[in-house]
Residue, then its C-alpha position, 0 to 999 in steps of 0.5 A: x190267088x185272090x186274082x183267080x178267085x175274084x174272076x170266078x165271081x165277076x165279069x172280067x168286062x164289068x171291071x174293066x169297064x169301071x177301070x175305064x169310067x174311074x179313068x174318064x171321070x178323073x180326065x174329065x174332072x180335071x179339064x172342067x176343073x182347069x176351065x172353070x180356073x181359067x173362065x168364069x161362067x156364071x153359076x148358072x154353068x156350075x150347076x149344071x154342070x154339077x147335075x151332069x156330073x152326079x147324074x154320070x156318077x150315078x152310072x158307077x154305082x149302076x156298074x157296081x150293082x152289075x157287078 
């Protein structure tokens, strides 16, 4: 029932893709994870590659202001 209800005022393509970015985020968070376990490069890298993560994160947020 709240299935129903929740398609009369969604975009069924909206969820489906935050469903595939939660699912792209999380593979990619576990493989920078267990890289930075195994090498190190440098705080340099981190930071970077912090900026990128949040500037990704940032298109959730989009998504759901979409939605």
């Amino acid at each position: 029932i709240l299935k129903n209800l929740l398609s009369n005022y969604t975009y069924k393509i909206l969820i489906y893709l935050k469903i595939l970015f939660v699912t792209i985020i999380m593979l990619i968070t576990i493989i920078s994870a267990s890289i930075q376990i195994i090498f190190d490069f440098g705080q340099t890298f981190n930071n970077i590659l912090e900026w990128k993560y949040f500037c990704f994160l940032l298109t959730f947020y989009l998504l759901s202001v979409m939605l």
